[in-house]
N, CA and C of each residue as an Amber inpcrd file, in Angstrom:
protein
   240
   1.0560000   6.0250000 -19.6510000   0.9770000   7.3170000 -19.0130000
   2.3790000   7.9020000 -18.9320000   2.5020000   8.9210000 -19.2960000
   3.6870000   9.9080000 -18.7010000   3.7770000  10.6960000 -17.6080000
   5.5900000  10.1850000 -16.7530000   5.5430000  10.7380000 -15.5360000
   6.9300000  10.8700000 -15.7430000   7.0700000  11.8120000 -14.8560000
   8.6890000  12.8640000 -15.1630000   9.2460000  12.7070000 -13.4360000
  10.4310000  12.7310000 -13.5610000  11.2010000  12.6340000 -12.5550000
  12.4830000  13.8350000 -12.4810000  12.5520000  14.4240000 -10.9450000
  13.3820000  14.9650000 -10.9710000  14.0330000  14.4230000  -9.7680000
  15.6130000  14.6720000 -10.2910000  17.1190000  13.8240000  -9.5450000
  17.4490000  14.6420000  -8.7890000  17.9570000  14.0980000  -7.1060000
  18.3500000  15.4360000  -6.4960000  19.8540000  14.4090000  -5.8100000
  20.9390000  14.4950000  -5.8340000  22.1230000  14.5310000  -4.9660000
  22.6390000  13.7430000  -6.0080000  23.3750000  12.7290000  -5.7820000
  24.1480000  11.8920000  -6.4330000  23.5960000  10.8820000  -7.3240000
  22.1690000  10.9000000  -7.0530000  21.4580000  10.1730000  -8.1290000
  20.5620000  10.6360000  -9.0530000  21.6620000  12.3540000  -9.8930000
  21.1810000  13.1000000 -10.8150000  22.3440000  12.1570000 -12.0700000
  23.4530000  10.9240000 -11.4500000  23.9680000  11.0600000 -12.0800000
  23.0980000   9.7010000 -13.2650000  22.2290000   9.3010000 -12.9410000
  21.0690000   8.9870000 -14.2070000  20.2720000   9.6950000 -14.6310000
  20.5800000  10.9160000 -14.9450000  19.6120000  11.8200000 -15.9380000
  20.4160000  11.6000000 -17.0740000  20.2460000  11.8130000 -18.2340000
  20.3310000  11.8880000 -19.4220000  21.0550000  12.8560000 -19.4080000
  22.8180000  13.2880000 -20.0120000  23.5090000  14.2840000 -20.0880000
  22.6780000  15.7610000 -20.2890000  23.0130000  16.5140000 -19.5190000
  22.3670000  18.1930000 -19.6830000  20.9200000  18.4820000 -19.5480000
  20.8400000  16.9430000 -18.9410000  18.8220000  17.1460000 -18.6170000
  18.3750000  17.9620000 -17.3070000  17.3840000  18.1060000 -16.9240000
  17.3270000  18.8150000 -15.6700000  16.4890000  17.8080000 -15.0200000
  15.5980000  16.5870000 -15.7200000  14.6930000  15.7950000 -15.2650000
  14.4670000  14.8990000 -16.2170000  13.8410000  13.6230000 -16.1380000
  13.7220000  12.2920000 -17.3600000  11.9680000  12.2110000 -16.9470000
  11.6710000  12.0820000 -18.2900000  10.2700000  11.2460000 -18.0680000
  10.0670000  10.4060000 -18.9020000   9.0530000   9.2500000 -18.5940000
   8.5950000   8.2450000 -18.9450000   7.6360000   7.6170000 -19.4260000
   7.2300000   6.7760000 -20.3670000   5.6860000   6.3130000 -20.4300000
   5.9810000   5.1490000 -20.1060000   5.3440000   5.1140000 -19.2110000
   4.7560000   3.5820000 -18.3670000   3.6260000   3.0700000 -18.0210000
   2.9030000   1.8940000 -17.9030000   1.8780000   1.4080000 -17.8040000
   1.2340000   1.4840000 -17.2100000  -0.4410000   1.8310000 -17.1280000
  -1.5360000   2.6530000 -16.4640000  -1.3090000   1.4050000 -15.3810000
  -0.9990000   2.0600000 -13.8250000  -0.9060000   0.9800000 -12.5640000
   0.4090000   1.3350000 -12.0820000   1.7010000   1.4090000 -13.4310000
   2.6370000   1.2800000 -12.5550000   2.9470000   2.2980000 -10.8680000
   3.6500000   1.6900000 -10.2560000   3.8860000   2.6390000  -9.2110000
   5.7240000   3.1870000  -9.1610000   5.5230000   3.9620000  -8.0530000
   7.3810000   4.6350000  -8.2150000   8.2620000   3.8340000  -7.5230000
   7.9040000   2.5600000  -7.5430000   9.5020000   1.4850000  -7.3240000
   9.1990000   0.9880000  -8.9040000   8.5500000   0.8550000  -9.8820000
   8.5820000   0.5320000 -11.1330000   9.3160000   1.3830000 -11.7250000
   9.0870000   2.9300000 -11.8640000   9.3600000   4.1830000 -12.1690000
  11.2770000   4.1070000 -11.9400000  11.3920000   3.9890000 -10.4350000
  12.8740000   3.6970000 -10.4960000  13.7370000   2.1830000 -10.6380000
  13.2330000   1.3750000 -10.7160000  13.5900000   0.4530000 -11.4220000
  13.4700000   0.8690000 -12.9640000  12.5710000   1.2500000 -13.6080000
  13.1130000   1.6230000 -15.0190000  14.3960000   2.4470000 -15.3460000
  14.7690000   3.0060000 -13.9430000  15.9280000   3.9990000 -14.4270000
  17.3730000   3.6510000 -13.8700000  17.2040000   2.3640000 -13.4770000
  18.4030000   1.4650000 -12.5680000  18.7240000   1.8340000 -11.2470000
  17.6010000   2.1920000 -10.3720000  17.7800000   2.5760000  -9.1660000
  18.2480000   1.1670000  -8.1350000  19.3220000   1.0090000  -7.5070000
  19.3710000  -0.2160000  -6.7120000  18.9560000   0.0940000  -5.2210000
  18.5660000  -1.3800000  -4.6580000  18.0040000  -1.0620000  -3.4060000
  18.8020000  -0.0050000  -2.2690000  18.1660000   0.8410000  -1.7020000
  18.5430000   1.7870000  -0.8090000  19.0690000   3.0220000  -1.3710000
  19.2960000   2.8760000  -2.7330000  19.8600000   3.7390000  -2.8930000
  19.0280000   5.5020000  -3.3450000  17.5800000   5.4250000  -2.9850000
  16.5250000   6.5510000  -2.7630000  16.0270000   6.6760000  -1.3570000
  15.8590000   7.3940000  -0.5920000  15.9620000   7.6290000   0.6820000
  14.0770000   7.6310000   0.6350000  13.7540000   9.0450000   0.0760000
  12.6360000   9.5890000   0.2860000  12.6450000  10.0000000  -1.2440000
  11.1900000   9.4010000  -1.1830000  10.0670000  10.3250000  -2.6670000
   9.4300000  11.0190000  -1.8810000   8.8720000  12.1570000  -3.3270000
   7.5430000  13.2680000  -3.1160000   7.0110000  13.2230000  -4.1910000
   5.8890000  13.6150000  -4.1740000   4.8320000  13.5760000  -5.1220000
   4.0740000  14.8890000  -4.8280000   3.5770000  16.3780000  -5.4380000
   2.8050000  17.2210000  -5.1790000   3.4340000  17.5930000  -3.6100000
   4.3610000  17.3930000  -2.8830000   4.5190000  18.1090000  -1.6190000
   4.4710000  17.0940000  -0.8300000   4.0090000  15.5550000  -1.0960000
   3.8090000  14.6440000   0.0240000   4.8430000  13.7100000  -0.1540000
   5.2260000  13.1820000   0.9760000   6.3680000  12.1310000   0.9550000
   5.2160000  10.6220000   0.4220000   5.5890000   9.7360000  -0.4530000
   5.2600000   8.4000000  -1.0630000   6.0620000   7.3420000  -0.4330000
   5.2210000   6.1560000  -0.9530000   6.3490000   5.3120000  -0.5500000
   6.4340000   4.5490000  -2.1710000   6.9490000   3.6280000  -1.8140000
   7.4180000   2.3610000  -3.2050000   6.5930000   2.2000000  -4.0870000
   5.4240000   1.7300000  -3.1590000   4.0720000   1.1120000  -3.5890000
   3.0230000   2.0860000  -4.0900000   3.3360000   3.1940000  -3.7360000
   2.6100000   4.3790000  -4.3640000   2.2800000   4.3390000  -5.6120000
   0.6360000   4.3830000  -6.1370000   0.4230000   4.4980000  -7.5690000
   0.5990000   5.6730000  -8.4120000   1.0350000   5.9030000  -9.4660000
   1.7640000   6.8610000 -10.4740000   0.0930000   7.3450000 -11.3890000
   0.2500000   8.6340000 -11.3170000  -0.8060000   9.0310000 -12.4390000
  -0.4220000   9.4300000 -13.6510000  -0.8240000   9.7980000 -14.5880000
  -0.5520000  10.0870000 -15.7520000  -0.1450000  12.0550000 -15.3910000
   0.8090000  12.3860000 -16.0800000   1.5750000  13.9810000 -15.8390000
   2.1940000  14.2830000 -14.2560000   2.0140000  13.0500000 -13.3190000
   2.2600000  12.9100000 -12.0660000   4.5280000  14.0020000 -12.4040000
   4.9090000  14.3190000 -11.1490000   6.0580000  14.4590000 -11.1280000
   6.5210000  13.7810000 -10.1530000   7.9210000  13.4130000  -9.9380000
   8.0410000  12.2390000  -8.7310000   9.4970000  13.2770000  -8.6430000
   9.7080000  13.3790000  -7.4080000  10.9130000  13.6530000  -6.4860000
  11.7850000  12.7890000  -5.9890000  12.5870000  12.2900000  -6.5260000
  13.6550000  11.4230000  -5.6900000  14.7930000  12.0240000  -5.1610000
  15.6450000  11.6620000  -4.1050000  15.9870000  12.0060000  -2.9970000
  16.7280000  11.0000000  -2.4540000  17.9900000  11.3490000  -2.5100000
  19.4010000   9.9320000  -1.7610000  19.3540000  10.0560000  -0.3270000
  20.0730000   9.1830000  -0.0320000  20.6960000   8.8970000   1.8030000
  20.9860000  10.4480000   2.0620000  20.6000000  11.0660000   3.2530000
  21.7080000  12.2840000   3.8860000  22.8790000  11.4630000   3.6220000
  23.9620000  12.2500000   3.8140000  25.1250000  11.7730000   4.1610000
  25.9040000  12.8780000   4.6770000  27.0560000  12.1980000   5.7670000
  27.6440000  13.6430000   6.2420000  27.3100000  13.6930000   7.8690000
  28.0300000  14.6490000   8.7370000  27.3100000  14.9630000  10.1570000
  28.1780000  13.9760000  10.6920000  28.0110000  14.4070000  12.2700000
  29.0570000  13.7330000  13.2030000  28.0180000  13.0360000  14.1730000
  29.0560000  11.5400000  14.9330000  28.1770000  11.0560000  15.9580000
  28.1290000  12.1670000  17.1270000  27.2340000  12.1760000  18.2210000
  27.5800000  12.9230000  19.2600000  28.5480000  12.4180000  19.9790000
């Protein structure tokens, strides 16, 4: 199945030079900790996925033309 990903903060810097988004064919089941493990994501380093408007988690199953949102740590802001 093919599923496309789009990069948002500092972990656009695994897109493919001048891409705007990467997609993939991966195996009917996989889910989006497979999805970013195919693209060398290390632990913690995705905060929050979306899928269609909804936040996912890891274990979330991937459909075929699915789009996946990834999303780093905030960073930034002061203690009170």
């Amino acid at each position: 199945m093919r599923v496309t990903a789009k990069l948002y903060g500092d972990l656009r810097r695994r897109l493919p030079k001048g891409e705007e988004s990467i997609t993939l064919v991966l195996p009917v089941g996989a889910a989006v900790g497979d999805f970013g493990r195919a693209i060398g994501f290390e632990d913690g380093e995705v905060w929050k996925v979306s899928i269609d408007g909804q936040l996912v988690e890891e274990d979330h199953a991937l459909r075929d033309g699915d789009t996946v949102l990834f999303f780093p740590p905030i960073e930034g802001g002061s203690e009170p």
